[in-house]
N, C-alpha and C positions, 0 to 999 in steps of 0.2 A: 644168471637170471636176476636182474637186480630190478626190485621191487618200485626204487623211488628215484627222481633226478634232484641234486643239491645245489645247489646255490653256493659256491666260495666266496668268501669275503676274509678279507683280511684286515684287521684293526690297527690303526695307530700307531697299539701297540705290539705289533707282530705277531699277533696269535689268529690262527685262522679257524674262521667258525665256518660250519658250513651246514647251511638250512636247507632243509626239506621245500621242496616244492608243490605244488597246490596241482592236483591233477584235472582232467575234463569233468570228471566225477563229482567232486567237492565244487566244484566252481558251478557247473550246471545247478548243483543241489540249491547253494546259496542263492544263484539267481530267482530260482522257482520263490523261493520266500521270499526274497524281497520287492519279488514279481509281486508275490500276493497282498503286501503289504503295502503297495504303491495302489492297487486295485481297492483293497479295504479302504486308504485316505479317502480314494478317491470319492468313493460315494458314499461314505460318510459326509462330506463336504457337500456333493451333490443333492442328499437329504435337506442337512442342514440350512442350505441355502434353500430351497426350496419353501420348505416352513417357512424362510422368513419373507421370500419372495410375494408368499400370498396376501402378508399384512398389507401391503400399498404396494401400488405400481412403481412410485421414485424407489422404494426400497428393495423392490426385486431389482432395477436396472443396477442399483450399486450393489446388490447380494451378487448378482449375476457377474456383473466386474470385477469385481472380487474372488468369485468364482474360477474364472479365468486366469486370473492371475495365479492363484492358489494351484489350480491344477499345472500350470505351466512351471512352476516353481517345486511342487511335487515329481514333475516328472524327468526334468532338468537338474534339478539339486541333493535329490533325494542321495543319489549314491556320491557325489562330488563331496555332498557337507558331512555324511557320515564317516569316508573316507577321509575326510583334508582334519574333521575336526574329534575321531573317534578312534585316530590312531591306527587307520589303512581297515579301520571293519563297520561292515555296517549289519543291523542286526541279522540277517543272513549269515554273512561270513560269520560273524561271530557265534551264529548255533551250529557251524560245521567244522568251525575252530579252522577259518583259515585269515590271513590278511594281505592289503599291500604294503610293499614298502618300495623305496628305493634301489634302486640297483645297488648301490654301497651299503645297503642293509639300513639306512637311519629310513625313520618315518616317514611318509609322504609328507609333500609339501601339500598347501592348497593349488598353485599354478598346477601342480602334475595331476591332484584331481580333477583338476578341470580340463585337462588335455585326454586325458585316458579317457574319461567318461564322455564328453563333445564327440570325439573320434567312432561312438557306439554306433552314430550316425549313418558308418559305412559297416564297422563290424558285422550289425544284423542283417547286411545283405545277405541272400535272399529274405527277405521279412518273411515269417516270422521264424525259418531255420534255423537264422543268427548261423549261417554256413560261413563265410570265411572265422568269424570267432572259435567254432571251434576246428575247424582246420589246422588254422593259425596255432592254437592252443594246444592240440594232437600230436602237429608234426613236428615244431620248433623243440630244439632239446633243453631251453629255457621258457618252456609252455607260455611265451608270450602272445596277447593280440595284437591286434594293430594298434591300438589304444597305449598299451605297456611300450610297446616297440617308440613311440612319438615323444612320450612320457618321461621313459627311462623308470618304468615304476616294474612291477613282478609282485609275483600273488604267492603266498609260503604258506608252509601249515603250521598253525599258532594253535595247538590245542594244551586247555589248561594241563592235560594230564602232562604233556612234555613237561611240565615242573616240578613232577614227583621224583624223589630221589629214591632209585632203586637201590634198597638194601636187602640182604638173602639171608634167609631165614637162617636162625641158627641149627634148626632141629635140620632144615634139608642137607647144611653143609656138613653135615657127618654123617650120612648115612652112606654104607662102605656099598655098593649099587656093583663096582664096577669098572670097568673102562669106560668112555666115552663111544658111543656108537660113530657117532659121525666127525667128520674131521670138521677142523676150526670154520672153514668158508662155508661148508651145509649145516653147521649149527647156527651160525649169523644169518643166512639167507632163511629157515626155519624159525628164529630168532624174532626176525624180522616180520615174517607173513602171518605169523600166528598173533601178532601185535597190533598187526592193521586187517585182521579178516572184519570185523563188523563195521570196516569203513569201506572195504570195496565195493565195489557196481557187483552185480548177482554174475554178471558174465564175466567178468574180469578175477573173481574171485573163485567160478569153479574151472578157470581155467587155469590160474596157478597152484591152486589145490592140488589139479592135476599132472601139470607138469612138477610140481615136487615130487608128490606122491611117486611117479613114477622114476624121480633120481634116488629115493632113500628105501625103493623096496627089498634092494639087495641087502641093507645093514641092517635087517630086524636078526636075532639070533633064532636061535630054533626054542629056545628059552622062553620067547614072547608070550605073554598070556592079556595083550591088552587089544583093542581094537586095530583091524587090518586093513581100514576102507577109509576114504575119503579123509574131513575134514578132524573126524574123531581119531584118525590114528596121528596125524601130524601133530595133535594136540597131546596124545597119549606120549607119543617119542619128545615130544619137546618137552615135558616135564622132568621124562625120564635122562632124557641126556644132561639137560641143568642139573638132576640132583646127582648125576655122577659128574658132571666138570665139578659141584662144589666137592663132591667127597675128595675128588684127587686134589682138588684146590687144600683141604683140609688136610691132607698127608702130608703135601710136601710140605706143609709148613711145618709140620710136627715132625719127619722126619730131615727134609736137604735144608733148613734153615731160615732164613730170611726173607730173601727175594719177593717171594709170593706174600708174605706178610707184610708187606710195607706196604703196597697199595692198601688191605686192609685195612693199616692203619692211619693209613693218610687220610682215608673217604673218612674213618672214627673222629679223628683230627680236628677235620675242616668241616663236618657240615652242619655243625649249629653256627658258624661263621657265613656259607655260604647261604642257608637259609634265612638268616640275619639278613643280609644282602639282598637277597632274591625281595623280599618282599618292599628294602629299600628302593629296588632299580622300578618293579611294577610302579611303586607309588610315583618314584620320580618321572615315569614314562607315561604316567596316565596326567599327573596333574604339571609338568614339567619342572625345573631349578628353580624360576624365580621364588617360591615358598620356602626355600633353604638361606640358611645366615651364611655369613661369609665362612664361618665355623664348618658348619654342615657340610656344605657345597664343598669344602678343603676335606672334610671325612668323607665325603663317598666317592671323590676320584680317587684316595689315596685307597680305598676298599675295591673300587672299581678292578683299581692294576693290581690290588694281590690278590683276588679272583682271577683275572687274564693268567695270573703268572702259575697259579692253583690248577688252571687247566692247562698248563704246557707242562708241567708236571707231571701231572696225572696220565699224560697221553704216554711220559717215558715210562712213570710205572707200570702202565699194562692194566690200568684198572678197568671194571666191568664196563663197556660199552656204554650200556644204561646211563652211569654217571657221566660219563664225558656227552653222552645228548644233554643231559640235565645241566650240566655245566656251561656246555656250550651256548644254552635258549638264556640262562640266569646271566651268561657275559655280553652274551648281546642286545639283552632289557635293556643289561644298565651300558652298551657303547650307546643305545639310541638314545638314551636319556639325557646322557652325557654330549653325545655331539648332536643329536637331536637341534628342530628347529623352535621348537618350544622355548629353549633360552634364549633365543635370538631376538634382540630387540625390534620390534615389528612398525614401519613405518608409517606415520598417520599418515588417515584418510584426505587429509589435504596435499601431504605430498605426494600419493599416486595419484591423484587428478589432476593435478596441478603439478608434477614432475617426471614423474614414473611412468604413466601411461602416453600422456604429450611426447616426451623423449621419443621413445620406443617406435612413436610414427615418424616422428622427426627422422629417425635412423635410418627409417627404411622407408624415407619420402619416395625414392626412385621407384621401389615396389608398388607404393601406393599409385604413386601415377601410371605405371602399368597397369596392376586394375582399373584403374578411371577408363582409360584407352580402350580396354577390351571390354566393358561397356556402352561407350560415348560411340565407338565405331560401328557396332550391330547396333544400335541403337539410329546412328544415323542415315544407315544401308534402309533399318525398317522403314524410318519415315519416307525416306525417298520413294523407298518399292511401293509403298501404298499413296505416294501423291501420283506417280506414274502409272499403278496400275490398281484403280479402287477395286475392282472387283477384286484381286486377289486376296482381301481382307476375307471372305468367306472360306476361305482356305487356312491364314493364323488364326485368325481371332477367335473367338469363342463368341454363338449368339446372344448373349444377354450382353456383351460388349456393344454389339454392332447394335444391337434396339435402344443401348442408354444414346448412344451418338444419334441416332433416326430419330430421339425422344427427344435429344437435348434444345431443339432451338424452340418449342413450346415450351418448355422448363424455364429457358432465358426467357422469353416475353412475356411468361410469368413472373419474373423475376426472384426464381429458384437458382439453387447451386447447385454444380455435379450430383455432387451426392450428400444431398440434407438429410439430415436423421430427426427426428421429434427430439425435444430438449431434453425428456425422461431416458431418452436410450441411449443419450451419448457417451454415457460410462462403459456400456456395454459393446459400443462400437468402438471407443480410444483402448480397452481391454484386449480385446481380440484384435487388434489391428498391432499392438505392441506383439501379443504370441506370435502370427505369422511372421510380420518382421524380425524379429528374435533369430524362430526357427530356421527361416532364408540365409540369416548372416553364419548361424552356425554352420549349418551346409556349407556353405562355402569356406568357412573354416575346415569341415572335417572334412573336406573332400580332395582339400589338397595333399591329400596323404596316396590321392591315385596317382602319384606323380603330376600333379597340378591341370591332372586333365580335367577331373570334376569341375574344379573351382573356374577355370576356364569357358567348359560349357556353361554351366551357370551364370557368369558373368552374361557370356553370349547373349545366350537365352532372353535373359531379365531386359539387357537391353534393347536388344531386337522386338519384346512384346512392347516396350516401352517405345519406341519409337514409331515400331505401326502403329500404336493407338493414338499417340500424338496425330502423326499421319491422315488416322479416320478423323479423328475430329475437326482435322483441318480441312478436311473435304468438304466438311459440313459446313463451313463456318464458323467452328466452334474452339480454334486452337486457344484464344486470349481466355475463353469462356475454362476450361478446364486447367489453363497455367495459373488460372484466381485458386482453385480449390487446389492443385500443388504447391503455389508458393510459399504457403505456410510452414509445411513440414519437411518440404523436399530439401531443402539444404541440407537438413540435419539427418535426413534418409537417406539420401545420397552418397553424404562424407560417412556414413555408416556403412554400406554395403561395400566402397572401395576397399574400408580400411578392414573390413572380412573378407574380404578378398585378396588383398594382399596379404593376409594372417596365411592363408592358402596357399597362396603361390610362392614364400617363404618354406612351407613345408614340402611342397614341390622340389622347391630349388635344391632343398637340402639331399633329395634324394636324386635329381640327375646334377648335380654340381656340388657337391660337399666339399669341393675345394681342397685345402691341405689336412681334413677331418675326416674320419673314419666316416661314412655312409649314417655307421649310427647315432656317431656322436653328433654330425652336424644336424641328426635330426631331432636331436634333443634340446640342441643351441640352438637352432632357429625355432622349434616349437616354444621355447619360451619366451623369445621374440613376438609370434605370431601370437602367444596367448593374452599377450596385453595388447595387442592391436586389437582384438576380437572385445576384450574389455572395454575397452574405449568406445567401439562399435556398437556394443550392447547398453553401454550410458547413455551413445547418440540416438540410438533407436526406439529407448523409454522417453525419451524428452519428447521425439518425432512423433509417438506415436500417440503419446496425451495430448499432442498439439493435431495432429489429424482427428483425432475422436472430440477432442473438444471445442477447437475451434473451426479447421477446415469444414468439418459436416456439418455447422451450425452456417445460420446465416448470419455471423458477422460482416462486417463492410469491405469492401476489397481491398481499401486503403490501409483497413489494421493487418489483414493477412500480410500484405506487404512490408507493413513492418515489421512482424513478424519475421518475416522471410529477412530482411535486412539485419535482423539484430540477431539471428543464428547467424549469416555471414561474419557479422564482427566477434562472437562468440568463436566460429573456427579460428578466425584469424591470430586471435588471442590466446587459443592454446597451440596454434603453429608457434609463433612467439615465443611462449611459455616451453614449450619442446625445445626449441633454438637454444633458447637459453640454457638450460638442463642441459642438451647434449653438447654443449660448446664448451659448457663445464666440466664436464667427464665425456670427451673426448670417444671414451671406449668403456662400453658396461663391462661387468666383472666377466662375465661370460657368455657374450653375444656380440657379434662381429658388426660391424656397418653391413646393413643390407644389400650396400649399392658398392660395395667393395672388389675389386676384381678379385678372383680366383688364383 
């Protein structure tokens, strides 16, 4: 009956730690709080804007945009920044005492919170079941989602108490009790349940209450004078069998000699050393190396390895269980700390925009023109279908589409634009026009996790609406009339959705073509790939969408939208360019293949 699934990892330096895993139970729990706690921002802010909304009308339209933004950002970032920047916990995780990390045990990166969390997208299918998450999370024997699975991230149990070092009393280790009732494997497994009862689910907990119960009812003696039922006798035998493994512990030392004293003395030994430690690893894991002198940073690897070497030791002694958990959480602080991405020197923000992100599409241009394709093609099918057959439009389109195209050639001899907004509201319109765009590109980001089918329809779709509505307005007369109110933005909304699209169909690839890569690993190699495509998209899509909200919808001239429109053209150009150049100079990223590479 074993209670928990672990996590191996093996360190640098040869010593294997092996962590506890975060179950449906603890993971559910944390969601509910930081569910609640995304709900409290929210209308908090809802409030807040509101009061300020009612001072002037320009001030609600920029409270309101702001608004927008703030929510979209709350609900978007809220788990990605607490995870990338809080050390795999966010306040949830952290009052259930669980976190993520890495598949190798070092802390999340930001790109993998940003992959795990985007990816939720599909997880909570069905809304709001969140059914594959815990499916996913139930059945896998590394309780990963989809999210973990894209990522390479996993969820552990990080509770403060793992850092208490179990030492045993001295009055219990001599009190003469006895034999031991249960043998070693039902005193561990006992050991074990009675440690974690106030963390399990109410069913999960009287169900192995029960199934113990029912393996250790034969070892009570007839001697027994303590509780025979339930949750109170396991607690009753598990006191009592500790206090006799310590009394036999306490014999043989005092009669066969040695052996059983030395762990004793080892734990006596070492642990104002390893406490020493433990609280040096937490501090360097919380605030990372750069804070250490060259001095320092030389004292705590060399303390780092005589901890490592303290618990491979310990494992040949025999000593109490307890300590080697405690050893094990205090060795793996400090490997995170240590090889942790906190010391890593982190590259300015002018070279991911200007290097890092450019590259990354450069790599995988082939891709990216793939999505273009499977937009531009339903997109061209649309407009055709609807110049060939107008009625059919009452069938895609949606009617407030079909009345703006039946409205628009009064609007033009008015000499109005598609869709003008009063000058007060176009904060409020470039706002919400950035969130939906946003949410579109990550869709088709997280979607290519169905094996590239989502991101696929998606593409479809978008371009196929887009084409029949071009379509309608051409019926009308009105194609030149509605390419004035796209040319603005559409460059930079365009080169956005391909290049989330191709983020997609990368993660696709990786899972029907992973080439000479494990299925999982190529889905971690090209989600990183994919994850700075989608960044670049989400750069393109904020510029797109301030340019839609405040210029497209106003009635500026069609001559400026156009240039406009001309001076994003030379804006892509120039980070094609700028990508060329990057990837011609590093030929091959550290761990990410050419997109367009044969298999």
């Amino acid at each position: 009956m074993e209670l928990t699934r672990r996590l191996t990892v093996e360190t640098p330096e040869h010593v294997v730690l092996r962590i506890e895993l975060a179950g449906v139970g603890s993971r559910i729990a944390a969601a509910l709080y930081d569910g609640a706690a995304i709900l409290g921002l929210t209308i908090l802010c809802a409030v807040a804007f509101s009061v300020l909304g009612a001072s002037a009308p320009w001030l609600g339209s920029w409270a309101g945009a702001v608004l927008f933004l703030l929510w979209f950002a709350i609900l978007w970032g809220y788990f990605t920044l607490f995870e990338a920047l809080g050390g795999g916990r966010t306040p949830g995780k952290r009052r259930v005492g669980i976190r993520v990390v890495m598949d190798t045990g070092h802390p999340i990166t930001l790109p993998a919170a940003l992959i795990r969390n985007l990816i939720r997208l599909v997880d909570v299918q069905p809304f709001p079941t969140h059914g594959i998450a815990l499916l996913s999370v139930a059945f896998k024997h590394d309780n990963k989602r989809l999210g973990d699975i894209v990522a390479g991230t996993i969820v552990v149990r990080d509770r403060p108490a793992d850092l208490a070092l179990a030492i045993a009393e001295e009055g219990d280790a001599t009190v003469d009790s006895g034999p031991p009732l249960l043998d070693d494997d039902e005193f561990l497994l006992l050991d074990r349940l009675v440690a974690r009862l106030d963390d399990l689910e109410p069913d999960v907990r009287r169900r192995l209450v029960r199934q113990m119960t029912g393996r250790i009812a034969g070892r009570l003696p007839e001697t027994w004078t303590g509780p025979t039922k339930g949750e109170s006798l396991l607690v009753a035998l598990h006191r009592s069998d500790l206090q006799r493994r310590r009394a036999k512990a306490a014999s043989r030392r005092t009669n066969e000699g040695i052996a059983a004293g030395t762990a004793q003395r080892f734990v006596a030994l070492r642990q104002a050393r390893w406490e020493t430690f433990r609280q040096q690893a937490l501090r360097c894991e919380r605030d990372g190396l750069r804070r250490l002198s060259g001095g320092e940073l030389i004292a705590f690897a060399g303390a780092y390895r005589a901890v490592a070497a303290d618990l491979a030791r310990a494992r040949t002694y025999g000593v109490d269980h307890r300590v080697l958990a405690y050893l094990e959480r205090i060795v793996g602080a400090g490997h995170n700390a240590l090889y942790g991405a906190r010391g890593i020197r982190r590259p300015s923000a002018r070279g991911v925009l200007l290097g890092t992100l450019p590259a990354a599409a450069y790599r995988a241009r082939s891709v990216v023109v793939l999505s273009c394709l499977l937009f531009l093609f339903p997109g061209l099918a649309g407009y055709v279908l609807v110049r060939e057959r107008p009625e059919i439009v009452q069938e895609i389109l949606p009617a407030e589409m079909i009345a703006r195209a039946e409205a628009g050639e009064y609007r033009r001899a008015e000499g109005r634009g598609y869709a003008e907004a009063p000058s007060p509201y176009l904060p409020l319109v470039a706002s919400s026009i950035i969130t939906n765009n946003v949410q579109v590109a990550f869709g088709a980001f997280a979607f290519g996790v169905t094996a590239g089918v989502g991101t696929v329809a998606l593409l479809a779709f978008n371009g196929l609406f887009f084409g029949a509505v071009l379509g309608l307005f051409a019926n009308y007369g009105l194609a030149t009339w509605i390419l004035t109110f796209v040319a603005g933005h559409g460059v930079l909304e365009l080169s956005a959705i391909f290049l989330a699209g191709a983020g997609g169909l990368l993660i696709g690839r990786a899972i029907l073509a992973p080439g000479d890569l494990a299925r999982r690993d190529a889905l971690v190699v090209f989600g990183r790939q994919a994850i700075q495509l989608l960044a670049l998209a989400t750069i393109l899509l904020f510029l797109a969408g301030t340019i839609e909200g405040l210029l497209s919808a106003s009635g500026a001239p069609a001559t400026f939208k156009l240039g406009v429109s001309a001076a994003s053209l030379v804006l892509i150009g120039l980070l094609y360019l700028a990508g060329r150049g990057v990837a011609r100079a590093r030929p091959t990223s550290p761990d990410v293949p050419e997109a367009g590479a044969a298999d």
